[in-house]
C-alpha atoms as one frame of an Amber mdcrd trajectory, in Angstrom:
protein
  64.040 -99.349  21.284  60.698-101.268  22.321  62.103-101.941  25.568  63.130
 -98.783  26.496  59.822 -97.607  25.586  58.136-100.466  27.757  60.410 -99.126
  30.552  59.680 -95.666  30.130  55.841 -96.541  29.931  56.215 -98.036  33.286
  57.964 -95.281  35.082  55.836 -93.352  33.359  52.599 -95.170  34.964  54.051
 -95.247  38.397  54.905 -91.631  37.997  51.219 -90.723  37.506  49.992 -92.597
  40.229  52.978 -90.758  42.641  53.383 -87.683  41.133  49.959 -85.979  41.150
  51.233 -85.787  45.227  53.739 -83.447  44.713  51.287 -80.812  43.386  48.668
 -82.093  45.735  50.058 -82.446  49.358  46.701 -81.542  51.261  45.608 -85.160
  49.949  47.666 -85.966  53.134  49.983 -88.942  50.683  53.437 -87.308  51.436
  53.935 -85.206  54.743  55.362 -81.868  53.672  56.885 -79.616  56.356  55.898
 -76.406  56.192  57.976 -73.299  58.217  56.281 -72.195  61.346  56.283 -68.591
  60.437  53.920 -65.558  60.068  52.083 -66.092  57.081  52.947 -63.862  54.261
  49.504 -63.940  52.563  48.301 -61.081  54.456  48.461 -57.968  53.319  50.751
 -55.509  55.238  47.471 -53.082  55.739  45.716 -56.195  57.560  48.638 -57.694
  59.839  47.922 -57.772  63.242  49.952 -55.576  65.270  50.129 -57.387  69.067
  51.262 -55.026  71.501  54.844 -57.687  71.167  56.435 -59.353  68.991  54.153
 -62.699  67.690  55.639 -65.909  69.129  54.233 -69.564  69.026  51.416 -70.489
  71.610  53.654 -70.489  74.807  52.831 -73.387  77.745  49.862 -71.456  79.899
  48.502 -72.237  83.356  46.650 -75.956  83.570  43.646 -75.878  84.458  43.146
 -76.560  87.818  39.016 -76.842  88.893  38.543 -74.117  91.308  35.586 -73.379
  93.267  32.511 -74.049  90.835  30.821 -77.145  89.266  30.144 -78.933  86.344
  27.612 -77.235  83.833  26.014 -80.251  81.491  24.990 -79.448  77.619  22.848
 -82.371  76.270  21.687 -82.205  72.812  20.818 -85.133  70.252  24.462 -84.758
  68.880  26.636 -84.887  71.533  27.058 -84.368  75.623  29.284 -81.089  76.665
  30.250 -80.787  80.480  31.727 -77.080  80.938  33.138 -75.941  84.414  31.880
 -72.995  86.296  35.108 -71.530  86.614  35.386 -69.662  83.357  33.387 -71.789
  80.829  36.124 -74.480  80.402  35.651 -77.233  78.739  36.052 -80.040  80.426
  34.448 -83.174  78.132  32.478 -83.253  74.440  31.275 -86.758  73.557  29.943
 -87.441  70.338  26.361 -89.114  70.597  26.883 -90.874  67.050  30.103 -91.920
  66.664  31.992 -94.417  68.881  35.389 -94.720  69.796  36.620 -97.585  68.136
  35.264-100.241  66.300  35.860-102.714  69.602  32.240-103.251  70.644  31.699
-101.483  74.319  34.343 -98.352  73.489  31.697 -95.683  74.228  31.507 -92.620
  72.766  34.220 -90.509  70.992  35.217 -87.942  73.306  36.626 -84.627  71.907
  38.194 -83.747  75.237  39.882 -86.366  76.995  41.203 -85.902  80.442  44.944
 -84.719  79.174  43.179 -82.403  76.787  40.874 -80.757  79.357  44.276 -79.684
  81.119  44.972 -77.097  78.604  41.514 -75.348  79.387  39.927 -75.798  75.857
  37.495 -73.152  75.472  38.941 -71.137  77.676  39.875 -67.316  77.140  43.407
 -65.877  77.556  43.396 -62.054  78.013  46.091 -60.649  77.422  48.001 -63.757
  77.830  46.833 -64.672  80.812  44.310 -66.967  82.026  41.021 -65.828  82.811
  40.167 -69.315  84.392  42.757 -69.266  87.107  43.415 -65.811  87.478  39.480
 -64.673  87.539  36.495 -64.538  89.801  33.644 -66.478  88.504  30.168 -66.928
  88.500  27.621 -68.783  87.360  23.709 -68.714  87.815  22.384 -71.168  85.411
  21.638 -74.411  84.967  22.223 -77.747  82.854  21.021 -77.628  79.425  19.088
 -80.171  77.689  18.411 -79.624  74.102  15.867 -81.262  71.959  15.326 -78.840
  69.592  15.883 -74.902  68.876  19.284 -73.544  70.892  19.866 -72.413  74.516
  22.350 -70.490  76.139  24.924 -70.352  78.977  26.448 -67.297  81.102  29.261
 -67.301  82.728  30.750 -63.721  84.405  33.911 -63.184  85.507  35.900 -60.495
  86.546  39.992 -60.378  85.776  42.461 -57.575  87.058  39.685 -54.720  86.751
  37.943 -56.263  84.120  34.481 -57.876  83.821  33.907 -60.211  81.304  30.684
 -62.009  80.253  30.700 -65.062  78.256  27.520 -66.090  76.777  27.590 -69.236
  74.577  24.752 -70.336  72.604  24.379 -74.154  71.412  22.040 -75.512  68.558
  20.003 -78.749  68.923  21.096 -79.426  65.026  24.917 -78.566  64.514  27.945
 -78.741  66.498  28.610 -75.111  65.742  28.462 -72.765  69.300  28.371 -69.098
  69.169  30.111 -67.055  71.691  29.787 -62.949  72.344  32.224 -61.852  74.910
  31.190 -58.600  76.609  34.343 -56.385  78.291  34.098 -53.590  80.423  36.972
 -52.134  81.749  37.172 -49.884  85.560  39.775 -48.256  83.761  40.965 -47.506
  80.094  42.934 -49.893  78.365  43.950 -49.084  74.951  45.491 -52.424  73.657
  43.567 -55.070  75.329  43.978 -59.051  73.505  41.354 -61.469  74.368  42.465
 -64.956  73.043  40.444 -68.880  72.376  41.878 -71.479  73.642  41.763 -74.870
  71.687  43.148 -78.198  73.115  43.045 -81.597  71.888  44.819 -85.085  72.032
  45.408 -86.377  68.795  41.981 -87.071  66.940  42.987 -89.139  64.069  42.687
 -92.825  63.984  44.771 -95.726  63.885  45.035 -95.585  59.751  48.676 -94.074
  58.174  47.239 -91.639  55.978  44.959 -90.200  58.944  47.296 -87.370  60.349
  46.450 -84.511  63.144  47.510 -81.007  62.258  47.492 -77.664  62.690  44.811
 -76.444  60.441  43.748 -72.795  59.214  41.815 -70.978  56.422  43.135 -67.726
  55.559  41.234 -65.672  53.413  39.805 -68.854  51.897  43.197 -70.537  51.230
  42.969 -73.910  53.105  46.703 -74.630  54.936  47.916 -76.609  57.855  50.775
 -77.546  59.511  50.975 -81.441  60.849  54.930 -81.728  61.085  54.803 -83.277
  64.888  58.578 -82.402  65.778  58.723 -78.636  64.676  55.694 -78.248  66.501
  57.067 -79.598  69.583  59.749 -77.494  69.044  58.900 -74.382  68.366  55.347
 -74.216  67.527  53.772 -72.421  64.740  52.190 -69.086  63.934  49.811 -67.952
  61.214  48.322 -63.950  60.637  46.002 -62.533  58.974  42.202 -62.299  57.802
  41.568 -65.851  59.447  38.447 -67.234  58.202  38.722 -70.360  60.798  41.709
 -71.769  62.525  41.834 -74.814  65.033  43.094 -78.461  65.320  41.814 -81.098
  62.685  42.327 -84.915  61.684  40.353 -86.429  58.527  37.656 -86.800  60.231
  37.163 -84.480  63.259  37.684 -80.639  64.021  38.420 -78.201  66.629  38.324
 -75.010  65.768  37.525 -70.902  65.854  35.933 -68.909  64.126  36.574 -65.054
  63.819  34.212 -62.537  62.799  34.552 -62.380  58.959  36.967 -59.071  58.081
  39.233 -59.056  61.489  42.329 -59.856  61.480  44.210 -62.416  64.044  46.534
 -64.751  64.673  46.444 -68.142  65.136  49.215 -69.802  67.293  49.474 -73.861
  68.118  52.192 -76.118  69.449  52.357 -79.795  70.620  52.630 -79.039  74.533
  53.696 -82.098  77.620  52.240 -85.258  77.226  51.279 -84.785  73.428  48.345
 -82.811  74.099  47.639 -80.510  70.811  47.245 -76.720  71.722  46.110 -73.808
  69.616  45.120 -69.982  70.027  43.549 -67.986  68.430  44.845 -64.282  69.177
  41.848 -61.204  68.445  43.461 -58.303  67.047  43.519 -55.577  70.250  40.976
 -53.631  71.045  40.283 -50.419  72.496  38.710 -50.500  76.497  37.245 -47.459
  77.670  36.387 -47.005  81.263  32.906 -47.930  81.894  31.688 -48.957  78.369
  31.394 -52.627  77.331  32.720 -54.052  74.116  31.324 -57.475  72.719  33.148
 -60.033  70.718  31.463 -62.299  68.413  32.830 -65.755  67.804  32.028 -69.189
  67.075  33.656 -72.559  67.522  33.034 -75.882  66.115  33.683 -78.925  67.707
  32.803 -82.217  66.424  33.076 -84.214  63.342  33.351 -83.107  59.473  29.755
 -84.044  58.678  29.757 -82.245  54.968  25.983 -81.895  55.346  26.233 -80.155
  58.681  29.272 -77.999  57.274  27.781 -76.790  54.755  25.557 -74.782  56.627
  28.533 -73.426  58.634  29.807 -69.822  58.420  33.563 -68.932  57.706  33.649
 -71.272  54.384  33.832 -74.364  57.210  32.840 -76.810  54.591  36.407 -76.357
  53.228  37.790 -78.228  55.922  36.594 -81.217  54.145  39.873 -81.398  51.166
  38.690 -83.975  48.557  41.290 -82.784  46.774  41.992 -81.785  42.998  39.383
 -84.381  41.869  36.145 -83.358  44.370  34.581 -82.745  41.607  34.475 -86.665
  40.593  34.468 -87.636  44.964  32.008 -86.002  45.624  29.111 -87.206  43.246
  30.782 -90.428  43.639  30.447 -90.374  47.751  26.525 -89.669  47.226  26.337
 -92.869  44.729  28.475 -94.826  47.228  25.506 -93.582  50.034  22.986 -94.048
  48.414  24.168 -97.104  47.489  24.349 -98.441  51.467  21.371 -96.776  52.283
  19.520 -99.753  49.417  21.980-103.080  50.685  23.174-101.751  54.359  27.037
-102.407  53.815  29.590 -99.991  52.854  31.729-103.087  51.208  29.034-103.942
  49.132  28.456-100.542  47.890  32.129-100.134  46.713  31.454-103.808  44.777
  28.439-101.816  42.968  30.393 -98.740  42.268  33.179-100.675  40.928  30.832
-102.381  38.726  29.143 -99.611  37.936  32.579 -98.487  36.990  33.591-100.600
  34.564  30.890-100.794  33.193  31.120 -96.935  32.348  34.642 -97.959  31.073
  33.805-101.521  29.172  33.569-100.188  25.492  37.439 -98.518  26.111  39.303
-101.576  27.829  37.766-103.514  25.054  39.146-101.398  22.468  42.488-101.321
  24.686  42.014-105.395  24.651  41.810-105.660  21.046  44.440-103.413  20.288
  47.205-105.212  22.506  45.847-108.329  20.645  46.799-106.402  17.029  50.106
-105.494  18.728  51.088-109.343  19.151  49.830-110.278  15.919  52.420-107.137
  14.409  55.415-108.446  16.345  56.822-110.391  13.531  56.597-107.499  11.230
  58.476-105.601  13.746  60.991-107.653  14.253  61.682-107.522  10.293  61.443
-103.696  10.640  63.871-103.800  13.609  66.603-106.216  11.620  66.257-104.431
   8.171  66.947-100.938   9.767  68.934-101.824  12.373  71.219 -98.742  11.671
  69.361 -96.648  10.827  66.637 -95.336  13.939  64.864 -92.534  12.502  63.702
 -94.928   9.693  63.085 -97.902  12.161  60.948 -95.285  13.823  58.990 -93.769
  10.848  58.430 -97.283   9.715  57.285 -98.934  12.726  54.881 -95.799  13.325
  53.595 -96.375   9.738  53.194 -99.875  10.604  50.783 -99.376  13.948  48.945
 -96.754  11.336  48.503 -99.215   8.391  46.713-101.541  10.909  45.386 -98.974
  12.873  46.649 -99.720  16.600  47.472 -97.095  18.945  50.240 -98.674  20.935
  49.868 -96.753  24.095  46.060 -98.032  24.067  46.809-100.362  26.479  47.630
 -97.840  29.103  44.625 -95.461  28.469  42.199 -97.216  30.331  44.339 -96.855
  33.752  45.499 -93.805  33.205  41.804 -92.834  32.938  40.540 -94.349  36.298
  43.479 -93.059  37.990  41.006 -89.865  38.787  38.446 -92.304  39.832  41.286
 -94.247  42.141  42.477 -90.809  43.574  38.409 -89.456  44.298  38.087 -93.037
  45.784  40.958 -92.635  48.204  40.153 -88.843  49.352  36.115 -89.765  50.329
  37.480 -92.580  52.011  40.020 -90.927  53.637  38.291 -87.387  54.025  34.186
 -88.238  54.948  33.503 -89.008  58.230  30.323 -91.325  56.707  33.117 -93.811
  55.970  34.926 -93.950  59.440  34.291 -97.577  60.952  32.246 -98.252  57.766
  32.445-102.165  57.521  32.066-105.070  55.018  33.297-108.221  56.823  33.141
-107.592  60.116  35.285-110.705  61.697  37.542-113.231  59.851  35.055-116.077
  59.070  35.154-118.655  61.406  36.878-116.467  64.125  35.994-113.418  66.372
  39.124-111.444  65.242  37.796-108.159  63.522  38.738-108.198  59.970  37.154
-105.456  57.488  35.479-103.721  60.127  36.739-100.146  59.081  37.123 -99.455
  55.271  38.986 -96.586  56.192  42.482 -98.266  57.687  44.310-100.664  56.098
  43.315-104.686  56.187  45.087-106.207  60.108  45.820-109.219  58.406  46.975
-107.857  54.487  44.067-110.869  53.025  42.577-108.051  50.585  46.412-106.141
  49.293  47.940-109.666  48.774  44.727-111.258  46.961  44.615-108.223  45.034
  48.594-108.343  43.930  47.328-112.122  42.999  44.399-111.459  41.003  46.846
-108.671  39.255  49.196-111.232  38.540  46.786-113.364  36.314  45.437-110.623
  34.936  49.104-109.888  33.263  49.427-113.496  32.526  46.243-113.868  30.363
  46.953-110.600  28.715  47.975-111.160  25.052  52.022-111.592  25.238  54.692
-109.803  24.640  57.027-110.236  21.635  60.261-109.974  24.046  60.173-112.203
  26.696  61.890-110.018  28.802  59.347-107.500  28.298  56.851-109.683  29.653
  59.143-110.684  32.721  59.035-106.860  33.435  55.248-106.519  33.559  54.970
-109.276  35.342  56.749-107.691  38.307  54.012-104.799  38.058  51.865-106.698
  40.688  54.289-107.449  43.312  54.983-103.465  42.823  51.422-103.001  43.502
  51.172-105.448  46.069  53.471-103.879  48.157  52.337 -99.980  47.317  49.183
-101.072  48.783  49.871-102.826  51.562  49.009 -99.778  54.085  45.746 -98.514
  51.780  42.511 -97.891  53.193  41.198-101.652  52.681  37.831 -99.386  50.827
  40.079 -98.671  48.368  41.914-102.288  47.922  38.398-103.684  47.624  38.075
-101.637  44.654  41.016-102.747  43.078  40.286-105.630  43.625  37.134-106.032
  42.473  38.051-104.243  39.083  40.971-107.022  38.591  38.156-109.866  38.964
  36.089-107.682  36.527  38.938-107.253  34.238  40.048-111.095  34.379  36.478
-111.947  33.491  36.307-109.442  30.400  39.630-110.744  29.506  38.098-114.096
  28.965  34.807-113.031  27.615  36.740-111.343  25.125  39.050-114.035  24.308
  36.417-116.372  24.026  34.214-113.783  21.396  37.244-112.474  19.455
């Protein structure tokens, strides 16, 4: 009976730490597939109705530079070079985040060379593309921002059709606002004017960092990241769009709609693994002669919560800490503030998980002390056991009256982890989900070499020193822990760290150090306790 309620304990335990996914697969833990079809959240009143029947972003015209020249936006977060020829984008470096963590990487780039094929930026109408199929001009010049915003104009004209693009930037946000002006030389009832997004894929190196398709519809955050369907066949999404466009954890492409249209949003995984997405305006009415405007904006850059928050379109929900944000993100401020006072990310986690347990120190103690009463009761058990060995119910009723007589709670030991798990799971989305903690370091190179070791809390440990030292410190933590009556009880928990060892073996190494460091914390109030009993 006691070991089949050890055993269930343990599944139990590993079930909790697992099976919160299941109900929570925007965490990112477990990929889940998702159909590429027309979403059915919108309302039938609101679908779009395209002029034909909705199919996945099809493969459209590279872009080619035509006759033109590079137009340069310089502000204090980043460096955009558009072309002439339509307003494509061509590059978007990020002035405060690097590449990599290899020293001389240079600056992220939003749009590398294969992704500036795809004519990010660029406007489709009615399915075709205005920057190879239009006449364009440009009159302006570069743009250097040091504060306030500033425009560009580009004008084009497209099978009878002029079209003005003006696109306003912001010295203090990576948000861009477009209004698209149309006039038509000759009706056209059921004109589509579409944004083009492109991107290679933006996520990093880590296993729990995954590009996707990513969308907000009517403030329902989705996204679609399954890399083969969307080779295949692509995806499509309708409705009141809030924001659609291509995301990782830590950076974001995407458009915005005016708030109350309806659109769709299209995206496939086109040659050379260059990410594409669309975002399809609902049609609009062109009479002859009178111009109709557009407003839109797009943000492209990194996930900066402070900078989001300030965003239109609910923006800031492209940020997922998950079911427990409410514990992540007070506990991502602390962790700040925290490096902000020593200068090291790694060092901050060591103060939060001391901070921790602290917080938690009165219940392990309690759990301590009860596992201690539960060894002392053994022997009583046992007699318990013997005496009613045929009879259960009474075994049961007895051995409950027993744990009540000396007033132990036998699943005590358990509480405290099951308690933290929250804390574990908040710990693993900011880590995972705030672009403050990309290439945040603690040890920068293995002592004594020039190999980078802990150089990027955010991906797992290159050489698994922190995972296997943790599954080590786990393992004496289980062997100074008050025995078990059954020895093969004890043989059982003592496989719990190799378990461990090996379920965190990919983590973010941010979130081993924690575990970590609340094993050596435990171990040591393990033996303070011992020692004051």
């Amino acid at each position: 009976m006691d070991n089949r309620r050890l055993i269930l304990s343990i599944v139990l335990a590993i079930a909790i730490m697992f099976g919160w996914q299941m109900f929570a697969e925007h965490m990112g833990w477990i990929e889940q597939p998702k159909p590429a079809a027309v979403s059915e959240q919108a309302a039938p009143a609101e679908a779009v109705k395209p002029a034909e029947p909705v199919q996945p972003a099809a493969p459209v015209a590279k872009f080619v530079p035509s006759e033109g020249r590079e137009v340069r936006v310089d502000t204090p977060l980043y460096e955009a070079v558009f072309h002439s020829g339509g307003g494509v984008l061509q590059s978007f470096k990020l002035k405060k985040y690097a590449a990599s963590i290899v020293p001389g990487s240079g600056l992220y780039d939003m749009i590398t060379p294969a992704a500036a094929t795809v004519a990010p930026m660029g406007l489709l109408i009615n399915g075709q593309p205005s920057w190879n199929m239009g006449q364009w001009s440009f009159d302006g010049s570069d743009v250097k921002l040091e504060n306030g915003s500033a425009t560009l104009t580009f004008v084009g004209e497209m099978n009878g059709t002029r079209i003005q693009r003006t696109i306003t930037f912001h010295a203090d946000t990576y948000l861009m606002n477009e209004k698209v002006t149309l006039t038509a030389s000759q009706n056209n009832p059921a004109a589509r004017v579409s944004y083009n997004l492109g991107a290679t894929d933006l996520s990093s190196e880590s296993t729990y960092d995954m590009m996707s398709m990513a969308w907000d519809l009517k403030g329902s955050l989705d996204y679609e990241n399954d890399a083969e369907d969307l080779t295949k066949q692509g995806m499509v999404q309708s409705g009141e769009l809030y924001w659609a466009g291509l995301m990782s954890n830590y950076f974001l492409s995407a458009v915005l709609p005016e708030m109350g249209s309806t659109s769709v949003f299209k995206g496939r995984i086109t040659e050379g693994g260059v990410w594409r997405g669309a975002v399809e305006m609902q049609d609009i009415n062109l009479e002859a002669g009178k111009a109709v405007e557009l407003n839109t904006g797009w943000w492209i850059g990194p996930k900066s919560r402070d900078l989001l928050a300030s965003a239109p379109n609910e923006l800031s929900d492209s940020v997922d800490l998950g079911i427990f944000s409410f514990i992540a993100i007070p506990m991502l401020k602390l962790l700040e503030w925290m490096q902000a006072y020593v200068g090291n990310w790694g060092i901050a986690i060591i103060l939060l998980t001391v901070l921790i347990k602290i917080v938690f120190w009165p219940l392990s103690r309690k759990s301590f002390k009860s596992m201690e009463k539960m060894k002392q009761l053994q022997p009583m058990m046992k007699q318990i056991q013997e005496k009613y060995k045929d009879d259960k119910q009474t075994m049961q009723r007895e051995v409950m009256q027993l744990y009540k007589t000396y007033g132990v709670n036998p699943a005590s030991g358990c509480l405290p982890i099951l308690i933290q798990l929250p804390v574990f799971v908040a710990l693993y989305q900011a880590l995972l989900n705030c672009i403050e903690l990309r290439q945040a370091s603690f040890i920068t190179y293995l002592p004594g070499t020039d190999l980078l070791w802990l150089a990027d809390l955010s991906v797992k440990d290159p050489f698994y020193i922190t995972p296997i030292v943790m599954g080590a410190t786990m393992f004496l933590q289980q062997w100074l822990s008050p025995a078990m009556g059954d020895p093969q009880q004890r043989r059982i928990m003592m496989i719990m760290p190799l378990i461990f060892t090996v379920m965190f073996i990919n983590f973010p190494s941010g979130l081993v150090l924690y575990w970590l460091c609340n094993n050596v914390l435990s171990i040591a109030q393990q033996a303070w306790t011992l020692r004051n009993k």
